[in-house]
N, C-alpha and C positions, 0 to 999 in steps of 0.2 A: 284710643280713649281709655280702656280697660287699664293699660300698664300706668298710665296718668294716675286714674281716681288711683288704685295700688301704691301707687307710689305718696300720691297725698297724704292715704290712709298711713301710711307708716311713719313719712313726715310727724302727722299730729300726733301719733298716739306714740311716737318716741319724747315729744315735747313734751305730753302729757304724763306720763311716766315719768320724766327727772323731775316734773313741778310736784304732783302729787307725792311721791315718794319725800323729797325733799322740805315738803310742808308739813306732811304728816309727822315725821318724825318728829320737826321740829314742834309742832303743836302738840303734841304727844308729851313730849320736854316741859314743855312750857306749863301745862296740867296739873305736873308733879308738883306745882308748889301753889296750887290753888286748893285753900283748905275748907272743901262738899261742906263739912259741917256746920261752918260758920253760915254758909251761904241758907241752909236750911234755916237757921236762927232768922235768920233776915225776914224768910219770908211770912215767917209767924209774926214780924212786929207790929205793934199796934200802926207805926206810922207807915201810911200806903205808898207812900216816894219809895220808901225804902225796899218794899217790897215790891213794888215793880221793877226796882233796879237789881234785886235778887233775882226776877224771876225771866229775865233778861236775861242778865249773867248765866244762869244757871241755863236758859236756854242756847247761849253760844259755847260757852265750851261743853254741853252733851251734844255731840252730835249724831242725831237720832233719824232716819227718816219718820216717814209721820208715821207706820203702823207703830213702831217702836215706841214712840211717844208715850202711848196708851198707860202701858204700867207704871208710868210714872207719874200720868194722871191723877192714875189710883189713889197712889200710893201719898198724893199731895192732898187728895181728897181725905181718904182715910187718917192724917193729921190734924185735921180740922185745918188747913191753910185755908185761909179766905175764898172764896169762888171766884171772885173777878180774878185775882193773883195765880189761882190757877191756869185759866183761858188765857191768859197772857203770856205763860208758856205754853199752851196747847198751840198756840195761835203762830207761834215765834220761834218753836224748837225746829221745826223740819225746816223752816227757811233761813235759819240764821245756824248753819255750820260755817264752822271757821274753816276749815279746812276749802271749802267748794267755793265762799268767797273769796279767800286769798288768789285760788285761781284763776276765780272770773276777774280778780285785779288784775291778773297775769296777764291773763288774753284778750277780756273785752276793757279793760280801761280799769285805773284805780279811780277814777271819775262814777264809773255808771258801779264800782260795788262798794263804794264808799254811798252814792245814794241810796242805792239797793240796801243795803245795809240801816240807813236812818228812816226810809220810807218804813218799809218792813216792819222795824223796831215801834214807830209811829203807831201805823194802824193796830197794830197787835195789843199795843197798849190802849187803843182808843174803844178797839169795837169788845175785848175781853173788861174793859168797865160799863161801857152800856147795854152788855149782856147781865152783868149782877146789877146794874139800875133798872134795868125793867123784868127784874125779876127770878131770873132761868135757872136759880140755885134749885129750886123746886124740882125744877126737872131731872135733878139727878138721881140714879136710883143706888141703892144701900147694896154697896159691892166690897165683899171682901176678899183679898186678895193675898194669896198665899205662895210661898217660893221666890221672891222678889228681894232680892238683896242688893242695898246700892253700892257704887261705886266708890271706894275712895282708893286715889292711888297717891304715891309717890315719888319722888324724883329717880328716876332710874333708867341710863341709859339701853338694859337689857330691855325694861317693861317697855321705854318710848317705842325700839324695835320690834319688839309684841304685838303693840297694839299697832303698827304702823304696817304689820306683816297681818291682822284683822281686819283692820279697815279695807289692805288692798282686797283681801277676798270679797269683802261684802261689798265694794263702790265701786271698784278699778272695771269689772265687766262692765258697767255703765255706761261709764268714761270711752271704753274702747265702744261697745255700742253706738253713741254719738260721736266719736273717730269715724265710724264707717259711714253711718247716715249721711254726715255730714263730708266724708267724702263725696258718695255718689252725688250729692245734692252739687258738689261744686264741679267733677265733670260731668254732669249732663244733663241741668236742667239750668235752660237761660237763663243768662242775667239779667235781661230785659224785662223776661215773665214776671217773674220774682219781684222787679224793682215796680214795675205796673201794678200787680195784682197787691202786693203786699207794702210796698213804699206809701212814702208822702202823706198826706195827714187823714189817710180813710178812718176817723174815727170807731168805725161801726167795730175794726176790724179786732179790737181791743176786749170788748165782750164779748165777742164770739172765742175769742183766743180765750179769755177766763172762764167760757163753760166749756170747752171740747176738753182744757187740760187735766179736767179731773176725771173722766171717762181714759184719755187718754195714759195716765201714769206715768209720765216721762221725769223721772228725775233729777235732781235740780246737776247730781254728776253726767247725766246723760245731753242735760241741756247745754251744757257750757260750751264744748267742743261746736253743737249742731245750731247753736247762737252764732258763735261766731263766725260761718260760713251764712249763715242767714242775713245777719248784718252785709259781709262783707259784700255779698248780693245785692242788697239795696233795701232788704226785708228794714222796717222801722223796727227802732228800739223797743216802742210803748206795745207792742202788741206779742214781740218776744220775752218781755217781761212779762206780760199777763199771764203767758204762759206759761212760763218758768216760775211764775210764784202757785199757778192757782194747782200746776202739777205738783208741788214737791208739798204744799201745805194742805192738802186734803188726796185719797184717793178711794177709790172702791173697797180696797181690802178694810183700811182705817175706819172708813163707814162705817163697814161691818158689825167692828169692832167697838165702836161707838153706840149702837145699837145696844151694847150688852150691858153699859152703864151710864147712860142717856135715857131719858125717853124721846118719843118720838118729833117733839116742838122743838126740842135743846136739838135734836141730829140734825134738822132743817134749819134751823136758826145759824147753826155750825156751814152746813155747806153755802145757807148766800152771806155767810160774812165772809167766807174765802175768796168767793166768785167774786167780793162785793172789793174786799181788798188785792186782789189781784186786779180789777177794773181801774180800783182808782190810783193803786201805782201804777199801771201804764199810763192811763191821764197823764200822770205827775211826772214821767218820762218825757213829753212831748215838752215840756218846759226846762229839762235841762238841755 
């Protein structure tokens, strides 16, 4: 059994290695001729289409986990960019990497991150506008922020390599981390248990999955690999989403860190909209 999972393990995390390497780069590439600046323009416009579709944008190609997010937060705050416009990247930046989707194309279906993908984008936009309609601009406290320089790159096949030799150090341990998990998981815990406990349409199992994830910190790199031996078990779709959104868009550290330019209504408000949109995209899984 031992030389099995081994053997699994190296299987995925060989796959997992020419996808990621392979993608990053190319997204890397592809970066170089997306011009940061304009995108900022955007999201100062008076008209708010636009600037949701900025701050979208601007949330798929940064791809930040969520503590990272924070100083760009700031730093959108510190512009006067709109409050809602902002929460709509706070909300969308850690779930919407291009990179982590193209591989859950790879492996769990161009179906489930093509939905992943629109659900996500959805709520992010929905619950970051009913946060500035009812009010929680108030809640921010007056942070200024210093050493913060943004990104702009350009087309360059050394820099794509750069950053594609960055990314690996900061996500690729992840990736191998849920390589391993998700080996053991496939030789030596049934597929019966699995497809019983975690299968078929236990609703309940879906909110529980959207509050353990954020205690839990499993990253949306770490989840991909340890998904797809969950599925392939029997585990349902809607409750390995919940998890895989409510881990990667909220966690303990970011808390934190919310804590230092939040008050305390807006840091609460922020954790059950995550729980709330990770609930209802898994819901919205059981209908694809």
């Amino acid at each position: 059994m031992f030389w099995t999972v081994l053997q699994d393990f190296f299987s995925i995390a060989l796959e997992l290695t020419l996808l990621f390497i392979g993608i990053s780069f190319l997204i890397s590439l592809i970066q170089g001729f997306i011009p940061y600046h304009k995108i900022q323009k955007f999201l100062q416009e008076k008209n708010k289409g636009l600037g949701i579709l900025a701050a979208l944008l601007l949330a798929f190609i940064t791809p930040f986990c969520s503590c990272s997010t924070i100083p760009v937060v700031v730093n959108l705050l510190n512009k006067k960019i709109p409050f809602g416009i902002v929460m709509v990247f706070l909300f969308s930046s850690p779930v919407l990497d291009p990179t982590i989707i193209t591989l859950m194309g790879a492996m769990l279906g161009v179906k489930v991150a093509v939905a992943y993908t629109i659900i996500t984008s959805i709520l992010s936009v929905a619950i970051g506008l009913i946060l500035e309609r009812l009010g929680f601009e108030k809640h921010v406290k007056k942070v200024v922020m210093s050493g913060y320089q943004e990104k702009e790159t350009k087309f360059s096949l050394k820099g794509a390599f750069l950053d594609t030799v960055d990314l690996m150090k900061s996500v690729y341990p992840y990736l191998l981390i849920g390589a391993a998990i998700g080996s053991v998981i496939h030789g030596y815990v049934p597929e019966e248990w699995i497809a019983s406990v975690f299968g078929g349409d236990n609703w309940w199992l879906v909110p529980v999955a959207a509050i353990i994830g954020i205690p839990l910190y499993i990253r949306l790199s770490t989840m991909i690999p340890l998904s797809q031996i969950l599925v392939a078990k029997g585990m349902a779709m809607a409750p390995v989403m919940a998890l895989m959104i409510s881990s990667a868009g909220a966690s303990l550290p970011e808390i934190t860190l919310l804590n230092s330019i939040f008050r305390k209504k807006l840091v609460i408000a922020f954790i059950v909209s995550v729980i709330s949109m990770a609930t209802l995209s898994g819901f919205l899984f059981y209908f694809i």
